[in-house]
N, C-alpha and C positions, 0 to 999 in steps of 0.2 A: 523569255519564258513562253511556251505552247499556248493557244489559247485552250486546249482539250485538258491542257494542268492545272489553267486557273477555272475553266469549267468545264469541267465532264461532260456532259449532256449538251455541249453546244454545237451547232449544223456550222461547222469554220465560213462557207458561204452565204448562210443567214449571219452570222453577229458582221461578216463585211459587209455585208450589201447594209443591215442597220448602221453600221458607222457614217457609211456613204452619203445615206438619207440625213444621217442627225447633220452632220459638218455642210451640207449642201441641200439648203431645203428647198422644197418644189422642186428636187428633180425627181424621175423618174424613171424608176430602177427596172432593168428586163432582162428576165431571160437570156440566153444563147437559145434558138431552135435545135441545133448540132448536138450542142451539151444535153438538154432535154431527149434527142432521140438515142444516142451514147447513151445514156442512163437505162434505158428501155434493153437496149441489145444488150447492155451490162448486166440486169437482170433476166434475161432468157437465160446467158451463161449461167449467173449466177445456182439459178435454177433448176441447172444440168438438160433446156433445153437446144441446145447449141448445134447439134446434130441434127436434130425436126426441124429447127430450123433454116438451116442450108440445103436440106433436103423436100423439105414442105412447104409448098407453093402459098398454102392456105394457115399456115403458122407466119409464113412475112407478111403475110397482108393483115392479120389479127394485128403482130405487133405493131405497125405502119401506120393501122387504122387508131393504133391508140397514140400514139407520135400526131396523128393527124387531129388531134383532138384540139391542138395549138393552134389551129387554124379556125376552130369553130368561133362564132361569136358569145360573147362571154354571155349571154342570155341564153344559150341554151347547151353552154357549156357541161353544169350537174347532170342533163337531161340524156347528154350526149354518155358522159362519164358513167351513168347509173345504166346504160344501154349497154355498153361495151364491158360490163362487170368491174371488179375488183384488181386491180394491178396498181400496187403501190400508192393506193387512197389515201395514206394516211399523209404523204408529201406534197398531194398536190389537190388535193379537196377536201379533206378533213373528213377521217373516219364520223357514220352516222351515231349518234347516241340518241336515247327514246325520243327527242323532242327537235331536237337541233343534229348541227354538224360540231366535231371538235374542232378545234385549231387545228390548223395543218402551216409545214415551216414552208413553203411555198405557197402566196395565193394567185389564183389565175392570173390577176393585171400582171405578175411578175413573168411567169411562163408563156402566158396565151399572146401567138403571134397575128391574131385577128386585126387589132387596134394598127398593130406598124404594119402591116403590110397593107392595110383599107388608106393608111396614109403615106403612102411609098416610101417607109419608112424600112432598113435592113430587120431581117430576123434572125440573124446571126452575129456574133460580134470576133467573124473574121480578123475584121481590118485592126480592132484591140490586140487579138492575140499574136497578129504578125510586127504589130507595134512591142509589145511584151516579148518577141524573140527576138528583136533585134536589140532590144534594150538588154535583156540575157548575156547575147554575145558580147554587146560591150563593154560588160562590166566581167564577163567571162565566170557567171556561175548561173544554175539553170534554178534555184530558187533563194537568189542575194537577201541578206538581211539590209534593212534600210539605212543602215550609217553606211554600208558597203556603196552602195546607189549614190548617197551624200557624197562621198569622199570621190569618188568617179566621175569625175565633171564628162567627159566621155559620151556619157547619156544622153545627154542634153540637149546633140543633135537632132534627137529623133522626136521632142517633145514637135515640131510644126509639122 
């Protein structure tokens, strides 16, 4: 069964990345830089500005600058966010309410690529997803259910 059947309102890559966390504790869970900036361009589309933006010099660098926000350090991360306005706050800083911030399904340490790159740490999780397309093909479906992965010793190779 879906996880969106047995809960509606659930973000499919928040309740994985919480499973993650619960089964392996003290790790530490991060972002894709890629994915993060993919999101941003997903929403220009979204937003029908798709066209300004292929054609405006000054609409890629707004969006770029707000991609670039991944890079700031997380101390002056809100300061940075509240600078560059409103784009999708409520995902990645938690809309303001009178007193505080809400909850947001993203929090910086998950997103913000400051920490791994100050420690020559990747900001991308390339090398995962070339790992996950090969394991793909060998099982030969591009989103396998996990008794399918079980039953495919196949795989296996690719686990070193």
């Amino acid at each position: 069964m879906e996880i969106k059947a047995l809960i509606p309102n659930a973000h499919c890559v928040k309740v994985a990345m919480n499973y993650v966390v619960d089964c392996y504790a003290g790790i530490d869970v991060r972002g894709c830089f890629c994915k993060f900036s993919q999101r941003k361009y997903r929403k220009v589309q979204a937003l029908g500005f798709q066209e300004r933006y292929q054609d405006d010099s000054e609409c890629v660098m707004s969006v770029r600058m707000i991609a670039a926000v991944a890079f700031v350090s997380l101390s002056y991360t809100l300061q940075v966010f509240e600078n560059l306005q409103e784009l999708e706050e409520g995902n990645y800083i938690g809309r303001r309410s009178r007193r505080s911030r809400a909850s947001t399904v993203f929090v910086p340490q998950v997103w913000s690529g400051h920490c791994p790159v100050n420690n020559q740490l990747p900001c991308t999780n390339n090398s995962v997803e070339g790992w996950h397309r090969k394991m793909q093909a060998a099982v030969a479906a591009d989103h396998p259910q996990i008794w399918r992965i079980f039953d495919n010793a196949s795989w296996l190779r690719f686990i070193s």
